[in-house]
C-alpha positions in Angstrom: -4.4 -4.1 22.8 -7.0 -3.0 20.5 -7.2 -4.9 16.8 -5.0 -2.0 15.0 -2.4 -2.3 18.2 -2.3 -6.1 16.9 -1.8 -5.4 13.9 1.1 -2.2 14.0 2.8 -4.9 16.6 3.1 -7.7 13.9 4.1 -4.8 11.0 6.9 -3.3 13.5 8.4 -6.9 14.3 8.1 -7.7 10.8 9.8 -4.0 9.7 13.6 -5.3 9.5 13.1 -8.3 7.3 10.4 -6.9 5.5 12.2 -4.1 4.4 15.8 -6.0 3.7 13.5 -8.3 1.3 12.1 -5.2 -0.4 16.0 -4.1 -1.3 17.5 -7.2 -2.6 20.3 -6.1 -4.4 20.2 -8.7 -7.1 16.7 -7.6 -7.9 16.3 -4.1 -6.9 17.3 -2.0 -10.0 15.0 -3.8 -11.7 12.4 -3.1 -9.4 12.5 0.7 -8.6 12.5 0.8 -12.5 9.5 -1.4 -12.9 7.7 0.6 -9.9 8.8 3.9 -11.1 7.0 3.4 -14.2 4.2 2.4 -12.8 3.3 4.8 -10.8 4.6 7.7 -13.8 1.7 5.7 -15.8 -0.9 6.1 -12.8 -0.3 9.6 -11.8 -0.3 12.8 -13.8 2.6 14.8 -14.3 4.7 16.0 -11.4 4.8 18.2 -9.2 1.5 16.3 -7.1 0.6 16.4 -3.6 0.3 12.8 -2.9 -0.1 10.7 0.2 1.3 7.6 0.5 -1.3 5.6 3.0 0.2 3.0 4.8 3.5 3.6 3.7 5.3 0.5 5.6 9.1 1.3 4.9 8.2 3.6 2.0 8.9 1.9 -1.1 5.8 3.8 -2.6 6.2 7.4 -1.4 10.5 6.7 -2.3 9.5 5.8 -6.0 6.6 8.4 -6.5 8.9 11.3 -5.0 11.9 10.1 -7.3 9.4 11.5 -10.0 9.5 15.0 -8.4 6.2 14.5 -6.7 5.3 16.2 -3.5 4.9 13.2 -0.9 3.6 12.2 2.4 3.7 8.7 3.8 1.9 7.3 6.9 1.7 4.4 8.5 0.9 3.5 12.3 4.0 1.2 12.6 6.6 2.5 14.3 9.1 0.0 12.9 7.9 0.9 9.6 8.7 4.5 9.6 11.5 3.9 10.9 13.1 2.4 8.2 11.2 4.7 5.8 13.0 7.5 7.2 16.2 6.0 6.8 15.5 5.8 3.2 14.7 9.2 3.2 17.8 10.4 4.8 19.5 8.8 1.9 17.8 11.2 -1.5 16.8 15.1 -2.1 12.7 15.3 -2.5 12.4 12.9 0.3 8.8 12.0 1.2 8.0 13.4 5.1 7.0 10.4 6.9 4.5 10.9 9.8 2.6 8.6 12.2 -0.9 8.3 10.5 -4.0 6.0 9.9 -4.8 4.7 6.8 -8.7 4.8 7.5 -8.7 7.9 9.1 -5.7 10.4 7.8 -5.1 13.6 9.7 -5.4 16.4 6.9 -7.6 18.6 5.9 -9.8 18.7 3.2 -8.5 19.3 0.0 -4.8 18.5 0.8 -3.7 16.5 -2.2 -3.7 15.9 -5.2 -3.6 11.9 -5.4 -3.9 9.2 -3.0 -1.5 6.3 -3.2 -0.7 2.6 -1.5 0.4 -0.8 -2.1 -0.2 -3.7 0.2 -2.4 -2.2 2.1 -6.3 -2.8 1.4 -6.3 -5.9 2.3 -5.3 -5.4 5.7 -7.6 -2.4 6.0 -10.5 -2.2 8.8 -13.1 -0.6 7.6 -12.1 -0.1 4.1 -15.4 1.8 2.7 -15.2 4.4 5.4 -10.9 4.4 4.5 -11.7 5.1 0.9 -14.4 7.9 1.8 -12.1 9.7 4.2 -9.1 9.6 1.2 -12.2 11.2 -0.9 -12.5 14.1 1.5 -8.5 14.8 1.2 -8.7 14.5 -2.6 -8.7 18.3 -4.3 -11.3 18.3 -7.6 -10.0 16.0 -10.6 -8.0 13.8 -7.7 -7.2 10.2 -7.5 -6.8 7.1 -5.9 -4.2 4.8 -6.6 -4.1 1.6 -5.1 -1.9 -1.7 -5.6 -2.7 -5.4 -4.6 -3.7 -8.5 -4.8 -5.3 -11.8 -3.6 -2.9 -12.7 -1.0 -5.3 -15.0 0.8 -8.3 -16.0 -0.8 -8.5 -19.1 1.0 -8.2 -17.7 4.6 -5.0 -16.1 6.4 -3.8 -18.4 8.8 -0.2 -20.1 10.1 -0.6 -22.2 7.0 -0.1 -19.8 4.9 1.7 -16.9 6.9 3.5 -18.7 10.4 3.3 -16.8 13.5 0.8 -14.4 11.7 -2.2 -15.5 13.8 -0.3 -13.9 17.1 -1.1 -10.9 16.0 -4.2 -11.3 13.0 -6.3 -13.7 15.2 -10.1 -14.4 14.7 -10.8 -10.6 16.0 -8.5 -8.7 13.9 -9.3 -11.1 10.5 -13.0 -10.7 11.0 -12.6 -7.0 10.7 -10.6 -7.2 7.0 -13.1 -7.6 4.8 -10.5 -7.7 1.9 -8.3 -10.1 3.6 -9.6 -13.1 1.8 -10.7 -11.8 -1.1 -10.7 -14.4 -3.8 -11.3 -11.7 -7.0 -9.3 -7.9 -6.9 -13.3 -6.8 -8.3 -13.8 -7.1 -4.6 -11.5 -4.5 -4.0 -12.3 -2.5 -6.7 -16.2 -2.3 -5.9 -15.0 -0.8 -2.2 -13.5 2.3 -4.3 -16.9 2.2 -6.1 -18.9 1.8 -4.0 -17.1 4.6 -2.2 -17.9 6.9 -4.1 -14.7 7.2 -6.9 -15.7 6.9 -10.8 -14.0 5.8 -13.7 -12.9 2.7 -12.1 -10.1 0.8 -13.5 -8.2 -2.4 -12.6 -4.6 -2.9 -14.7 -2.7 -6.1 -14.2 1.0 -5.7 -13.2 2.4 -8.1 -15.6 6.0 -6.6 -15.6 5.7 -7.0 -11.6 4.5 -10.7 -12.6 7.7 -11.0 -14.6 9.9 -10.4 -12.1 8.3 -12.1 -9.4 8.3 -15.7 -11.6 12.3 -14.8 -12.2 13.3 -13.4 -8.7 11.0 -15.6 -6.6 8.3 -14.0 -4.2 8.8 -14.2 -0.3 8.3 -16.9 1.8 4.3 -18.2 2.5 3.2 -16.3 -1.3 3.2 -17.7 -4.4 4.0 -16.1 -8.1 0.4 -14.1 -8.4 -1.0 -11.3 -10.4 -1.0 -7.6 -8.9 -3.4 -4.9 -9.7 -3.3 -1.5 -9.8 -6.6 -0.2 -9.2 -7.7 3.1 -9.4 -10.7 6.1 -9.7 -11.4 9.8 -9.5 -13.2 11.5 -7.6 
């Protein structure tokens, strides 16, 4: 198995639980509204072509269609998608969810409008040559859109994440760059660096509220979330 095989294994055997977490029902009305506005605030008006990279079970590409945005989400876990297009089945405007790589999307130049993620930078290889790639699929004007945080700025290990290292051993975490990133500038100098402008970094404090009411998941703790973005 090559480093990406390790790491779509430990996303597809996580899908299940990952995704019942994401729909909690005591907290999920509260979410899709906190997300929804969000992402209205990040994007321009609808309708946008927008891909979701590294969709996982598509709680981005759900919320950003539910604005009447165009949307495509990838993601290389099976598992994942899965779930995603279960989701899908469920709502009119549904994303199309397709088997795709983050770092290396399969679309022509010029395909969208905006670029869009969450949770998914820091487990990027190569994320320089992923943000220059999104760049070439970004019409004039576009943007990138990205959400995270500092999950693990003292090292990703079983400490902190049990039966992680299975799959994100010393190979795989010596290719993530952003993995251990102890300040979101990190991340936000890739997309700089990249070659997007007009940088910006906007803390998620409503996300912030709910996590320190709800709780956060198991092996995190109550942290800030970013969104960052630029244009190209």
């Amino acid at each position: 198995m090559t480093a990406q095989d390790r790491i779509n294994a430990y996303w597809t055997g996580r899908a299940p639980a990952y995704d019942a977490y994401q729909q909690r029902p005591e907290r999920l009305a509260d979410d899709r509204a906190a997300w929804a506005e969000i992402w209205k605030q990040a994007l321009p008006p609808a309708p946008l072509d927008v891909l979701d990279i590294g969709t996982g079970s598509g709680h981005v590409a759900m919320s950003v269609a539910g604005l009447g945005h165009r949307v495509t989400g990838i993601d290389l876990s099976e598992g994942m998608l899965e779930q995603a297009r279960r989701h899908a089945a469920e709502v009119t405007n549904a994303p199309d969810f397709r088997l795709g790589d983050a770092v290396a999307p399969d679309f022509p130049d010029a395909s969208f409008d905006a670029v869009v993620g969450r949770y998914v930078t820091w487990t990027l290889r190569e994320p320089g040559t992923a943000v220059a790639n999104w760049i070439r699929l970004l019409r004039p004007g576009g943007l990138v859109a990205m959400v995270d945080s500092t999950w693990f700025p003292d090292g990703l290990d079983e400490q902190t994440q049990p039966g992680v290292t299975a799959f994100y051993d010393e190979e795989v975490r010596s290719l993530l760059p952003l993995a251990t990133a102890k300040s979101i500038d990190e991340t936000a100098l890739v997309l700089a660096a990249s070659g997007l402008k007009d940088i910006k970094v906007t803390p998620l404090t409503t996300i912030y509220d709910l996590d320190q009411r709800y709780g956060v998941s198991p092996g995190h703790e109550v942290q800030m979330q970013f969104l960052i973005s630029g244009r190209v």
